[in-house]
N, C-alpha and C positions, 0 to 999 in steps of 0.2 A: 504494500500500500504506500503511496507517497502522499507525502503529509507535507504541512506549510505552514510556516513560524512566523509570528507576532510577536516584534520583540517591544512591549509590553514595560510605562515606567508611570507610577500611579501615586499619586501623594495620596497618603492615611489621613484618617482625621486627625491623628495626633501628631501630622507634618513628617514624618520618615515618609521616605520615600520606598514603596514596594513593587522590586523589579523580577517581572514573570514572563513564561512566554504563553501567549495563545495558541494551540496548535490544532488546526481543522484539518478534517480530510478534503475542505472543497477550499479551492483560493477565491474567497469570495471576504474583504477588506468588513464592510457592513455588518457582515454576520461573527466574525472575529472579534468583534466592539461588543457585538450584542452577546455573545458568550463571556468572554471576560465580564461585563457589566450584571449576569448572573453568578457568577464568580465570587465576584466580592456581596453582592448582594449576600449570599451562602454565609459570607465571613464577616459578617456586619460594618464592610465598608462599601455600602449601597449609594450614600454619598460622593464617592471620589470620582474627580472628573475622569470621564474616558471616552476620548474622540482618536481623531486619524492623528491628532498632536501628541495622543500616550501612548499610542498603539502603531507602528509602523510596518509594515509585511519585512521579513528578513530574507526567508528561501526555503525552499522546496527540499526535500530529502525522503529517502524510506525510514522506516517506521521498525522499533522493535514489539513487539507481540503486546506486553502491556499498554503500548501506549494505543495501540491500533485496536484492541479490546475497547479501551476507555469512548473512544472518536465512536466506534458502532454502540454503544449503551448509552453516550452523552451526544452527540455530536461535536464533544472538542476534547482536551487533555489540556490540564493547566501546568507549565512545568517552573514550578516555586523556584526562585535562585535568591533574590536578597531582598531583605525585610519583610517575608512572606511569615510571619510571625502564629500568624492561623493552628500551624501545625503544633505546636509549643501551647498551646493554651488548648486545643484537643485534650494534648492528655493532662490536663489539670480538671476536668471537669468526672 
């Protein structure tokens, strides 16, 4: 499967900045916004701005097996890299 990356830089409400990538199986720019935008919604940063200015297309690539599972269940894979902080307060609850 090839897949297509949104490299993705999103100010919190508490002002850090959390940099992710969006990753669809379709390269379709609109719908990459609107996944990320459910995203944070998920992570109670529903607030943060995210247009074509947070979110940038990167490039096209294949896919390993988790991530190509996630895109067919979700239609996207979110890939956390810095101040994606979500995960770290999962396992406190």
């Amino acid at each position: 499967m090839e897949i297509h990356v949104y490299d993705t830089y999103v100010k919190a409400a508490d002002g850090h900045t959390m940099h992710f990538d969006v990753i669809t199986g379709e390269k379709d720019h609109p719908k990459a916004i609107e996944f990320g935008k459910e995203w944070l919604k998920e992570i109670g940063e529903g607030e943060a701005e995210m247009t074509q200015n947070e979110c940038t297309f990167c490039h096209s690539q294949s896919c390993p097996e988790p991530v190509e599972q996630a895109i067919k269940e979700k239609g996207y894979f979110i890939q956390k890299m810095e101040g994606c902080l979500e995960t770290f307060f999962y396992f406190l609850k």
